[in-house]
C-alpha positions in Angstrom: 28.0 -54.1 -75.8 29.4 -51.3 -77.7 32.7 -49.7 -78.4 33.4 -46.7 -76.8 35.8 -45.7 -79.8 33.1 -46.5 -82.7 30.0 -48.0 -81.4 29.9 -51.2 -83.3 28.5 -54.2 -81.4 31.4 -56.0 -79.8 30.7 -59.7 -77.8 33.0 -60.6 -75.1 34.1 -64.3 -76.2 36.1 -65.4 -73.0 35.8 -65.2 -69.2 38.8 -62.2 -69.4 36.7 -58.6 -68.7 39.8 -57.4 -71.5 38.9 -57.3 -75.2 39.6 -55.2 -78.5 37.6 -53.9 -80.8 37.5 -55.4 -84.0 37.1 -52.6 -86.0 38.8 -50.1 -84.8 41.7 -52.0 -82.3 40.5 -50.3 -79.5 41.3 -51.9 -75.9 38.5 -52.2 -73.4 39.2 -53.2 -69.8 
């Protein structure tokens, strides 16, 4: 998956659909 706010490859690590970016802090839902 990507981040909407900077593109770099993100990896959802839980069962929660809620994560943040680690680059850039951005929330995604």
């Amino acid at each position: 998956m990507h981040c909407p706010g900077c593109q770099v490859i993100i990896q959802k690590l839980s069962g929660c659909d809620w994560l943040q970016c680690t680059q850039c802090k951005m929330e995604i839902c």
